[in-house]
C-alpha positions, 0 to 999 in steps of 0.5 A: 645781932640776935634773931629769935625764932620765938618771936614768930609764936606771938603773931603778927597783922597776918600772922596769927600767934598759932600760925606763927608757932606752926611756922616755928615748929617747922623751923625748929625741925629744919634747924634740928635735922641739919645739927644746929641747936637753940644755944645760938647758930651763926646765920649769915644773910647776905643780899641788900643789907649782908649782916651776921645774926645769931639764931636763938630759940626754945629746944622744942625738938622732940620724937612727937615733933618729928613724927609731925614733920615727916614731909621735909619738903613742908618743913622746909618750906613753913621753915623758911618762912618763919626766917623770912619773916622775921627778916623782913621785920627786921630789915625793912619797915614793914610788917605781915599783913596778908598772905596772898593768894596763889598765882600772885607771884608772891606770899605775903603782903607787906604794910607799915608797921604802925599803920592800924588800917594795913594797907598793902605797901610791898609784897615778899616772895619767899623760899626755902632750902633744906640744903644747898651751897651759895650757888643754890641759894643765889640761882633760887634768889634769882627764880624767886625774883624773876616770879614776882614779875606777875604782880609788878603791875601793882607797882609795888615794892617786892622783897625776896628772902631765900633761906638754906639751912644747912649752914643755916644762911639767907639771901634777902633783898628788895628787887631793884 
């Protein structure tokens, strides 16, 4: 299965297409530093539905990108985003309305894909690491859970997605 990052550039409900080229470029810097190319990285995500994507994007890499994302900790974190993101869209029926507000316990919600008046059906937490192992990305998985217990009064549904990118991998998952 294919995952292309550039499909963030073109914005979602609450994603605007250059927010959504500002998340790319954080990606494409994570993905870079770590030696993985636009030509198709292996990108296993295990969690409630384990399945293999290949990543695909335009080689935007250069000096001036580079210079642009000094602070690897904000490109790890807008980077992991845009993974998150577009994980979500493809492993659950909803789509990016919002971004929340701090202290929620979560960063976005989430609503119907096809519903034009966006209500607020889910929320997503999402994290991200520039380099770690399974048991990094599994202990991370369980934090970003257990934060979400501060807005699991709205009863809604909550999604996680951590993100490492040194393999690159995921974990994402809806709490249960």
């Amino acid at each position: 299965m294919i995952l292309n990052i550039n499909d963030i550039k073109n914005g979602l409900p609450g994603i605007t297409p250059v927010a959504g080229a500002f998340l790319h470029e954080g990606c494409v810097v994570c993905l870079a530093h770590q030696n993985h190319n636009g030509a198709g990285t292996t990108f296993p995500v295990s969690g409630d539905a384990a399945k293999n994507y290949t990543l695909v994007w335009t080689d935007i890499y250069s000096e001036e990108l580079d210079r642009a994302w000094k602070d690897q900790i904000d490109a790890t974190e807008y980077g992991a985003v845009c993974l998150a993101v577009l994980l979500a869209l493809k492993l659950t029926k909803y789509t990016i309305i919002e971004k929340s507000v701090r202290k929620t316990g979560f960063d976005y919600w989430l609503g119907d894909k096809d519903d034009i008046l966006f209500q607020k059906k889910a929320r997503l937490e999402i994290s991200g690491i520039f380099q770690g192992n399974k048991t990094e990305l599994n202990r991370r998985y369980n934090i970003k859970l257990q934060q979400t217990n501060l807005s699991d009064n709205l009863r809604l549904p909550a999604y996680i997605g951590v993100v490492e990118f040194g393999r690159p991998t995921a974990k994402f998952g809806e709490k249960k």
